[in-house]
N, CA, C and O atoms as CSV, one atom per row, in Angstrom:
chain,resi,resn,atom,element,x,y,z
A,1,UNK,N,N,0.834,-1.185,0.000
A,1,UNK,CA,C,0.000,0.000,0.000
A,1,UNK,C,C,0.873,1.241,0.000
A,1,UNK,O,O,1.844,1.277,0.755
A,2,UNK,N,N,0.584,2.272,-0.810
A,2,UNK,CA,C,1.372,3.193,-0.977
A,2,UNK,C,C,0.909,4.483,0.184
A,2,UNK,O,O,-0.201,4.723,0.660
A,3,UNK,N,N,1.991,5.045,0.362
A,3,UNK,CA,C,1.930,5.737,1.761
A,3,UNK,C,C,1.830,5.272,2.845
A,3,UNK,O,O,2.300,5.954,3.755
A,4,UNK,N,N,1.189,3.942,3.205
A,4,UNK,CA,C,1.572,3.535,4.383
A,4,UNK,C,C,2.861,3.420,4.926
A,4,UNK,O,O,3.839,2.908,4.382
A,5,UNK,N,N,2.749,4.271,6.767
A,5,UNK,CA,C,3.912,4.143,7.847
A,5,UNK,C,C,3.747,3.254,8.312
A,5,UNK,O,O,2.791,2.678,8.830
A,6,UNK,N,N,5.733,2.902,7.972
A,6,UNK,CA,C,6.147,1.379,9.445
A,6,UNK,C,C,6.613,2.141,10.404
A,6,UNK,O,O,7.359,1.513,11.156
A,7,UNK,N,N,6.519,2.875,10.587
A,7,UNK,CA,C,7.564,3.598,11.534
A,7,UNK,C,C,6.855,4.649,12.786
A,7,UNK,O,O,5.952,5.428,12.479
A,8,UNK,N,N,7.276,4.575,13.919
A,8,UNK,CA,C,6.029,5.121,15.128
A,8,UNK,C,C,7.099,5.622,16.110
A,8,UNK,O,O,8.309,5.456,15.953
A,9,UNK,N,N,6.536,6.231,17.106
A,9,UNK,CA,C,6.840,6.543,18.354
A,9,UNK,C,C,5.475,6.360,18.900
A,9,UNK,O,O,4.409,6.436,18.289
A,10,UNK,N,N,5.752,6.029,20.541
A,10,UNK,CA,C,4.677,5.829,21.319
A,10,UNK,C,C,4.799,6.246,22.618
A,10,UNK,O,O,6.017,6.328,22.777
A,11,UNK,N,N,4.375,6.490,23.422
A,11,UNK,CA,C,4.042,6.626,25.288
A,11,UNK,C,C,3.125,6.668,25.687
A,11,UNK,O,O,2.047,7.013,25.203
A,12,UNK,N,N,3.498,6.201,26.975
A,12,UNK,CA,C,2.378,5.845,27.364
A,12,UNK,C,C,2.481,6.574,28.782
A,12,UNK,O,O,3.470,6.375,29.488
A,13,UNK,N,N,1.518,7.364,29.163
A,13,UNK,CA,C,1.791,8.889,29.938
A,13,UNK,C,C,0.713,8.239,31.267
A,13,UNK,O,O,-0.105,7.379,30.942
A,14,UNK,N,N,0.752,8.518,32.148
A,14,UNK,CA,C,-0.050,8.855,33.828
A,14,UNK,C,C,0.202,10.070,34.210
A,14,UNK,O,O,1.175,10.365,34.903
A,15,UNK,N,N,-0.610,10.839,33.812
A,15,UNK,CA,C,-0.834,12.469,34.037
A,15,UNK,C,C,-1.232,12.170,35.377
A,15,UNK,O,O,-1.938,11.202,35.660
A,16,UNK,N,N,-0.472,13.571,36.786
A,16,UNK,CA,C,-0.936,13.717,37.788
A,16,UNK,C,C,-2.566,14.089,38.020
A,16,UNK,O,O,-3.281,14.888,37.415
A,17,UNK,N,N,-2.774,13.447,38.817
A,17,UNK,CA,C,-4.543,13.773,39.013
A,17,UNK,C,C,-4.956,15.037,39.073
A,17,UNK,O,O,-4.357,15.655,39.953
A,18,UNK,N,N,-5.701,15.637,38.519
A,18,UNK,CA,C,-6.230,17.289,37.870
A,18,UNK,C,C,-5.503,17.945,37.454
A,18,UNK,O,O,-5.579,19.127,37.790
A,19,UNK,N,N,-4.560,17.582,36.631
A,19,UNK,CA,C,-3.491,18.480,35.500
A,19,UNK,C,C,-4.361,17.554,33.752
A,19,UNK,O,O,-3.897,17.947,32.682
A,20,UNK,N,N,-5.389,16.561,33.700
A,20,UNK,CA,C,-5.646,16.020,32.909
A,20,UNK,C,C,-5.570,17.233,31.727
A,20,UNK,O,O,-4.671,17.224,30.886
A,21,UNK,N,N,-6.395,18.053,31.756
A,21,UNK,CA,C,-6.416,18.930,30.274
A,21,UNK,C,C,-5.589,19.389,30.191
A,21,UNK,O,O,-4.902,19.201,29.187
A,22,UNK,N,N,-5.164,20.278,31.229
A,22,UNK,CA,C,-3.422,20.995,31.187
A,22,UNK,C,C,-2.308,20.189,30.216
A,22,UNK,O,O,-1.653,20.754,29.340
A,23,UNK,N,N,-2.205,18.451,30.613
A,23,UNK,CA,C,-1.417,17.848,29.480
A,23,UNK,C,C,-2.036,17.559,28.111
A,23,UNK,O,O,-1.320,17.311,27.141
A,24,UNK,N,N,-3.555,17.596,28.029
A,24,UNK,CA,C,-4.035,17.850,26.682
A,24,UNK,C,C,-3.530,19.065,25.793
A,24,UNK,O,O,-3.106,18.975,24.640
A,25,UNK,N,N,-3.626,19.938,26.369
A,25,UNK,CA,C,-3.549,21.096,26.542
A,25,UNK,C,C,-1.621,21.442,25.578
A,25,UNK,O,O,-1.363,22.264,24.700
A,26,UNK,N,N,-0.609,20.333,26.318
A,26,UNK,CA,C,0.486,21.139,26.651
A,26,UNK,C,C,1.137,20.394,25.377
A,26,UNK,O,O,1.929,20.937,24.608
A,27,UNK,N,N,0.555,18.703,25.248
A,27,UNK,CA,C,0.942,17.862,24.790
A,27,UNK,C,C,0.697,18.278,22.990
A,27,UNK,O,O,1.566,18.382,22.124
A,28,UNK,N,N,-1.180,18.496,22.831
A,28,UNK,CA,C,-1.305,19.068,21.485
A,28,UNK,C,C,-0.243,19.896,21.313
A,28,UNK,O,O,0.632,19.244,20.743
A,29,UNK,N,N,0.283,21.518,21.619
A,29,UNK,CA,C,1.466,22.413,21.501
A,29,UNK,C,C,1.996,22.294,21.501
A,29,UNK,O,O,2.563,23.279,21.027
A,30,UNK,N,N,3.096,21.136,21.889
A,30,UNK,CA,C,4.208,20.404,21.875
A,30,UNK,C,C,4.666,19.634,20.335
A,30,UNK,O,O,5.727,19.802,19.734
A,31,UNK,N,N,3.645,18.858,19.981
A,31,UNK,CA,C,3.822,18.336,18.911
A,31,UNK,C,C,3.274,18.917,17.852
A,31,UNK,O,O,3.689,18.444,16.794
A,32,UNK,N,N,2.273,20.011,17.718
A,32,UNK,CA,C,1.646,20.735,16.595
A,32,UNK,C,C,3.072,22.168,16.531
A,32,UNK,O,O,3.094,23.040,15.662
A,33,UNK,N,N,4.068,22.044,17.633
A,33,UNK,CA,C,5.215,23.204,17.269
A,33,UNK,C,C,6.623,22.447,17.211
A,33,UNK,O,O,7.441,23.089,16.552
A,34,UNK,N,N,7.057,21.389,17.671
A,34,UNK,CA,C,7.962,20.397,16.627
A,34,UNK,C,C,7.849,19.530,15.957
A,34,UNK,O,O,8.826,18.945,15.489
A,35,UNK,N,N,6.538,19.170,15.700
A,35,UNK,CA,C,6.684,18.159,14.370
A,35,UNK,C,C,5.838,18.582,13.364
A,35,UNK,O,O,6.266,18.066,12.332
A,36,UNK,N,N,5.028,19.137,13.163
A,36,UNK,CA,C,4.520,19.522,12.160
A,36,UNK,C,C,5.264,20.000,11.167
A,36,UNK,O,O,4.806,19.667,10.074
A,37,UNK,N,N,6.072,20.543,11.118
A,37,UNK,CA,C,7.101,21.235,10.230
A,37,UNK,C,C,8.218,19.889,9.760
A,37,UNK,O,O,9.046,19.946,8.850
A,38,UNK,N,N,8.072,19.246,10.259
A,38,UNK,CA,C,9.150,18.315,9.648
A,38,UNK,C,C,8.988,17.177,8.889
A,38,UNK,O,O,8.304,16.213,9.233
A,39,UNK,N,N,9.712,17.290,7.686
A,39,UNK,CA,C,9.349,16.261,6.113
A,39,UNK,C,C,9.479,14.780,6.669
A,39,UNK,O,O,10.558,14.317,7.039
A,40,UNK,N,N,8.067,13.951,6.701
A,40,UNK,CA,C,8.518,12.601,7.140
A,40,UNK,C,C,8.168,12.801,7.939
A,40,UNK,O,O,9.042,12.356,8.682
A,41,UNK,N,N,6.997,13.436,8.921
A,41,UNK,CA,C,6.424,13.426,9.731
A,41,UNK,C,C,4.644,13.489,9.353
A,41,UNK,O,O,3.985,14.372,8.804
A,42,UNK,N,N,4.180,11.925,10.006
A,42,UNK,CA,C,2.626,11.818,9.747
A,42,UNK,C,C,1.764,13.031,10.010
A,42,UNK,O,O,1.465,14.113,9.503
A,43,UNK,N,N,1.430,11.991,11.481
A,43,UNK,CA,C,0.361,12.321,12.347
A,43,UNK,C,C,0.715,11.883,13.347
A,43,UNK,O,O,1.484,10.922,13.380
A,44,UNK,N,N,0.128,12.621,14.704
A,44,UNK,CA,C,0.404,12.084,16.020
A,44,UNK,C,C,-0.672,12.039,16.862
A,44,UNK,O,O,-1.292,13.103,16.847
A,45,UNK,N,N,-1.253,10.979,17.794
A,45,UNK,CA,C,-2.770,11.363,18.317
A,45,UNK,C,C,-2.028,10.390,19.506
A,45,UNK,O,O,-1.079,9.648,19.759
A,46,UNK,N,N,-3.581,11.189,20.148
A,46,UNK,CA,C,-3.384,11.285,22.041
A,46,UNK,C,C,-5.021,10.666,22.188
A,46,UNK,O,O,-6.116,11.170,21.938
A,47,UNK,N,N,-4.562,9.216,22.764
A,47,UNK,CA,C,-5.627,8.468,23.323
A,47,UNK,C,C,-5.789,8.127,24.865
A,47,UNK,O,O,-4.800,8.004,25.588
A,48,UNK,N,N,-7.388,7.946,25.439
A,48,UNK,CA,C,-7.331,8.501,26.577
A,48,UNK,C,C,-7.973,7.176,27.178
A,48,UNK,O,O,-8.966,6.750,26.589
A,49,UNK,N,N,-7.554,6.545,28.182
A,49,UNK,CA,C,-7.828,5.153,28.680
A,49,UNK,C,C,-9.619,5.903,29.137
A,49,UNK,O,O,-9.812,6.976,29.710
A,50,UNK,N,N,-10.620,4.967,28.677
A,50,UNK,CA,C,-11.729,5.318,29.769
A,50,UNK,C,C,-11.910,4.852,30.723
A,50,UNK,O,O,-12.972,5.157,31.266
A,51,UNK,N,N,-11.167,4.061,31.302
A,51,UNK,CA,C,-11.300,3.652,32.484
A,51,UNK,C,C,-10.411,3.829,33.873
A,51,UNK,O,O,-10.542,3.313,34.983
A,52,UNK,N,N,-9.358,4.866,33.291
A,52,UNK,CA,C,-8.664,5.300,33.605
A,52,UNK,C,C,-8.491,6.775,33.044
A,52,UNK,O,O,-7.961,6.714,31.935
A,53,UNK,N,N,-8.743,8.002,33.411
A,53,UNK,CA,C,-8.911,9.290,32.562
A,53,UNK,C,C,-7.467,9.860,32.539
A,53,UNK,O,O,-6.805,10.628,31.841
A,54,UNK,N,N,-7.284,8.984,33.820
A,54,UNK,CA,C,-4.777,9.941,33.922
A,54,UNK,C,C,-4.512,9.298,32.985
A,54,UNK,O,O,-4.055,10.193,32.274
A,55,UNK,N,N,-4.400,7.970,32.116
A,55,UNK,CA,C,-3.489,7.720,31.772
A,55,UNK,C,C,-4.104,7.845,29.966
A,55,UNK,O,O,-5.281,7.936,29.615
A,56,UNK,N,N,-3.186,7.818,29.302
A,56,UNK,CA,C,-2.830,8.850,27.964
A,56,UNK,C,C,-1.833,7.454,27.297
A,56,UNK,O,O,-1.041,6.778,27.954
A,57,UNK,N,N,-2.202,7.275,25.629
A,57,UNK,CA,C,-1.040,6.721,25.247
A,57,UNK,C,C,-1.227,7.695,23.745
A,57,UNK,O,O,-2.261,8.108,23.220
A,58,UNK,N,N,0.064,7.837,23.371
A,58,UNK,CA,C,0.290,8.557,22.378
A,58,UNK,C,C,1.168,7.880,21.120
A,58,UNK,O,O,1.925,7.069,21.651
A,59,UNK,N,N,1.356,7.881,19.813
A,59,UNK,CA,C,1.538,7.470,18.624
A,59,UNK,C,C,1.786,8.342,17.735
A,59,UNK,O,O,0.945,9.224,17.555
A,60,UNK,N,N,3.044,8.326,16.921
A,60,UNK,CA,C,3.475,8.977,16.082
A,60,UNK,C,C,3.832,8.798,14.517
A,60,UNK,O,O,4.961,8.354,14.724
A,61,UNK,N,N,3.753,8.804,13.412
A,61,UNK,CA,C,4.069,8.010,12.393
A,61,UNK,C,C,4.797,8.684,11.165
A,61,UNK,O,O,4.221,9.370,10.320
A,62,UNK,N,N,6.219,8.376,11.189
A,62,UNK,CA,C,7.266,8.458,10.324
A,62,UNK,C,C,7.945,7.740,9.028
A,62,UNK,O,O,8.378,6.590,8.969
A,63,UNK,N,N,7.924,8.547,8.196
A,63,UNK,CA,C,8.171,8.217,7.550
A,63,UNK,C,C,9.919,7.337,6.720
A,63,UNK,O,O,10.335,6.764,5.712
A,64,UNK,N,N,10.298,7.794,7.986
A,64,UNK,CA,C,11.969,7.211,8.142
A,64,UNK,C,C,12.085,7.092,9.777
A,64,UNK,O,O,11.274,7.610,10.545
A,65,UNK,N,N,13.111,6.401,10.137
A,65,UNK,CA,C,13.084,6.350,11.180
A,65,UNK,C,C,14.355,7.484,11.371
A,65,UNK,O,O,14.327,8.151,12.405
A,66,UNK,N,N,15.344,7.690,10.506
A,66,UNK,CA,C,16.626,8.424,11.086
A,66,UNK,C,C,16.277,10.402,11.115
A,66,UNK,O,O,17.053,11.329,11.343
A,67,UNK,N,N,14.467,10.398,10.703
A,67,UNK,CA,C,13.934,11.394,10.747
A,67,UNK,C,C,13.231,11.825,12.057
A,67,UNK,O,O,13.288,12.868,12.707
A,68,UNK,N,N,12.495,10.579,12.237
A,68,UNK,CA,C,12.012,10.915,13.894
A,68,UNK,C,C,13.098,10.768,14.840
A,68,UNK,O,O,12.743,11.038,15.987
A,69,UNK,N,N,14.291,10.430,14.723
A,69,UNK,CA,C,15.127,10.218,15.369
A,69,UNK,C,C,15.955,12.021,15.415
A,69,UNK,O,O,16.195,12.565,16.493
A,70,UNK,N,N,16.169,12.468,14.505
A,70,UNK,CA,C,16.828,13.877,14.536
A,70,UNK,C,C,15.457,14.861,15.068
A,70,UNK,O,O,15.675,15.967,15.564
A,71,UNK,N,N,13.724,14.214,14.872
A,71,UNK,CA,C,13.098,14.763,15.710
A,71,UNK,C,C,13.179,14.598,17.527
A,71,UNK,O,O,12.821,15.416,18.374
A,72,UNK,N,N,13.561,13.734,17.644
A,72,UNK,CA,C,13.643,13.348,19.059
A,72,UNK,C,C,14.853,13.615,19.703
A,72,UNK,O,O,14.984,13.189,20.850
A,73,UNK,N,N,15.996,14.404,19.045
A,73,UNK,CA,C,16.793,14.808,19.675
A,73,UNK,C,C,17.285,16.254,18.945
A,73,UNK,O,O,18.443,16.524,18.627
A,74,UNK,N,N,16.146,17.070,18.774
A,74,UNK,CA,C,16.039,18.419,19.117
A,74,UNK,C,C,15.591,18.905,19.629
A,74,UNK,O,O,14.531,18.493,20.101
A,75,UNK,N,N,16.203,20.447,19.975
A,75,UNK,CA,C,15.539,21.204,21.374
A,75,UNK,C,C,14.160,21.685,21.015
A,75,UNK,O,O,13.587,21.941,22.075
A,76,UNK,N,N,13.668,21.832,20.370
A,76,UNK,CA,C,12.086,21.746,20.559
A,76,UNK,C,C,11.222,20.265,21.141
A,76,UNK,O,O,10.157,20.299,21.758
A,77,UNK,N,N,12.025,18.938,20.748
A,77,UNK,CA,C,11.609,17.877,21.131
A,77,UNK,C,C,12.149,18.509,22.473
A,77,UNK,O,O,11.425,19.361,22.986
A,78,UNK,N,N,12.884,18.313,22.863
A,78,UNK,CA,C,13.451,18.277,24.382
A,78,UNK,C,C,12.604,19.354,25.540
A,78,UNK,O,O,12.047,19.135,26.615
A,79,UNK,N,N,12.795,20.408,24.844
A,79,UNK,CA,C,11.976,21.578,25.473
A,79,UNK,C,C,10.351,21.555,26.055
A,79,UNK,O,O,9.892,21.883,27.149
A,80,UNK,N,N,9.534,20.874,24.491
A,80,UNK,CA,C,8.179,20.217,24.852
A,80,UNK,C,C,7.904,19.332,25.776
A,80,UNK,O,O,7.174,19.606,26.729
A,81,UNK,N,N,8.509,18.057,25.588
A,81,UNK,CA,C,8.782,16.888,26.355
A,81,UNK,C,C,9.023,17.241,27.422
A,81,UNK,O,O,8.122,16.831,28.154
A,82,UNK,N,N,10.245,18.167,28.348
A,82,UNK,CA,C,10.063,18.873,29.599
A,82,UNK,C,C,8.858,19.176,30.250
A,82,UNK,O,O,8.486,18.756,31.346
A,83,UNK,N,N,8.250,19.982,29.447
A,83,UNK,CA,C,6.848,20.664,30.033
A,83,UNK,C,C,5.961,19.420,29.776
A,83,UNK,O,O,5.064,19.701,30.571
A,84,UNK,N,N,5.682,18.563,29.375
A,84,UNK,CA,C,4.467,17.835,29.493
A,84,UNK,C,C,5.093,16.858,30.291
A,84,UNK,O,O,4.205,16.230,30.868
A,85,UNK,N,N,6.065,16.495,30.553
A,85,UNK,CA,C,6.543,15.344,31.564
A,85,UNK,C,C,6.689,15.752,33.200
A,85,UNK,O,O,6.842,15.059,34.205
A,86,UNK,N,N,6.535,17.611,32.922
A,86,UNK,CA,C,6.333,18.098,34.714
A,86,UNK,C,C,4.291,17.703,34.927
A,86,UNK,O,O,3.810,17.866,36.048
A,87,UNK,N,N,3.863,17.480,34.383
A,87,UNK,CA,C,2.506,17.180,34.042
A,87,UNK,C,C,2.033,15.702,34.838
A,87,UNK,O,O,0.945,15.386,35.321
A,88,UNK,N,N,3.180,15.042,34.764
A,88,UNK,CA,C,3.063,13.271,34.754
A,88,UNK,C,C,3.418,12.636,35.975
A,88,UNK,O,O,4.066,13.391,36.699
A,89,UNK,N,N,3.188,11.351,36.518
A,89,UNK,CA,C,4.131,11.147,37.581
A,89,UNK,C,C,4.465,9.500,36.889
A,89,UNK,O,O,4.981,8.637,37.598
A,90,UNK,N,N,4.135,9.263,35.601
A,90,UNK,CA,C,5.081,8.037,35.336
A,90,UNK,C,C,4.994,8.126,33.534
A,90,UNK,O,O,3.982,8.296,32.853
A,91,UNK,N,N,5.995,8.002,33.212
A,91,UNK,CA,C,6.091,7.994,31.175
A,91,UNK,C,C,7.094,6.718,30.578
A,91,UNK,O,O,8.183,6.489,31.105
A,92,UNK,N,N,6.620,5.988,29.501
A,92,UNK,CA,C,7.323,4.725,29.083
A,92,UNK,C,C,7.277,5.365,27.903
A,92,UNK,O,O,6.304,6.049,27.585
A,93,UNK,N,N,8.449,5.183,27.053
A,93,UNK,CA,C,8.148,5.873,25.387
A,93,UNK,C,C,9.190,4.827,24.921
A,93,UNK,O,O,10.092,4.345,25.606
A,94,UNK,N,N,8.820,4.504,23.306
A,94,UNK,CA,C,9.701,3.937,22.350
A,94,UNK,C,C,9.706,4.193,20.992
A,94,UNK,O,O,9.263,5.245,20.532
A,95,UNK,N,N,10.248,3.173,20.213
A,95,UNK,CA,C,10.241,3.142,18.594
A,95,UNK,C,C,9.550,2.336,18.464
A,95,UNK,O,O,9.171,1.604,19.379
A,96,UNK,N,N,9.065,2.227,16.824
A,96,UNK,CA,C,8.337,0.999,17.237
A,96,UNK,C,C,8.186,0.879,15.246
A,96,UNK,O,O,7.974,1.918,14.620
A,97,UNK,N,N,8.315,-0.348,14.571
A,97,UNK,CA,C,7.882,-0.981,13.113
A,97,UNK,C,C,6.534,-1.423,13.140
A,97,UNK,O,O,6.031,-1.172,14.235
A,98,UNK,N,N,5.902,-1.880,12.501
A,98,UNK,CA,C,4.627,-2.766,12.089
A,98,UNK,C,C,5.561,-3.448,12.242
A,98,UNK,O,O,6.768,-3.320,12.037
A,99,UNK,N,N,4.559,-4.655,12.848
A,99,UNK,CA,C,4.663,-6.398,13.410
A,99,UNK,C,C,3.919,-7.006,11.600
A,99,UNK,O,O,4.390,-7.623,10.644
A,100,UNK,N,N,2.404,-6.311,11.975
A,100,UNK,CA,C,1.229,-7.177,11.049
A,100,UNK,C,C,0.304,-6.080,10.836
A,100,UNK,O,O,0.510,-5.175,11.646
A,101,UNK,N,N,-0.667,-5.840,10.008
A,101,UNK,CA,C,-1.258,-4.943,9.389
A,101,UNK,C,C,-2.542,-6.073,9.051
A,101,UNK,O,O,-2.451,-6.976,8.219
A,102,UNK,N,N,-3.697,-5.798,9.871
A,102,UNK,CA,C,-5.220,-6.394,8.873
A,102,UNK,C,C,-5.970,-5.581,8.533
A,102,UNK,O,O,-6.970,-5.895,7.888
């Protein structure tokens, strides 16, 4: 399939209890002001456990990996990521390929 991404970032966030929108809030601005601008960069969305309203997992989709990688280690990555991680009291993040696709 043409245009389809193998290529992701993910976390999986536990926002402190009543900062919930604040990291909606901090997380959209974060990634709508370093990645949007950069070639080889999808889309990124912020999903919200319902059974759990703190915790947040997030997904990113690249089109190279050595692209999200020079995204993830610039100071706008770094700078954002600061402010939404004073937000949190636990964060797991990785890389990640397609396994399988149905």
């Amino acid at each position: 399939m043409a245009g389809v991404r193998e290529h992701y970032a993910s976390g999986s966030w536990m926002v402190k209890e009543g900062r919930a929108e604040e990291f909606i809030t901090r997380w959209k601005s974060w990634l709508t002001t370093s990645a949007q601008n950069v070639p080889g960069f999808g889309s990124a969305t912020l999903i919200r456990d319902i059974y759990n309203p703190n915790h947040f997992i997030s997904y990113s989709d690249w089109e190279d990996p050595k692209i999200r990688d020079r995204w993830k280690n610039s100071p706008e990555f770094s700078e954002g990521m600061a402010k939404v991680r004073e937000l949190t009291d636990d964060f797991s993040g990785g890389d990640y390929v397609v396994a399988v696709r149905v």
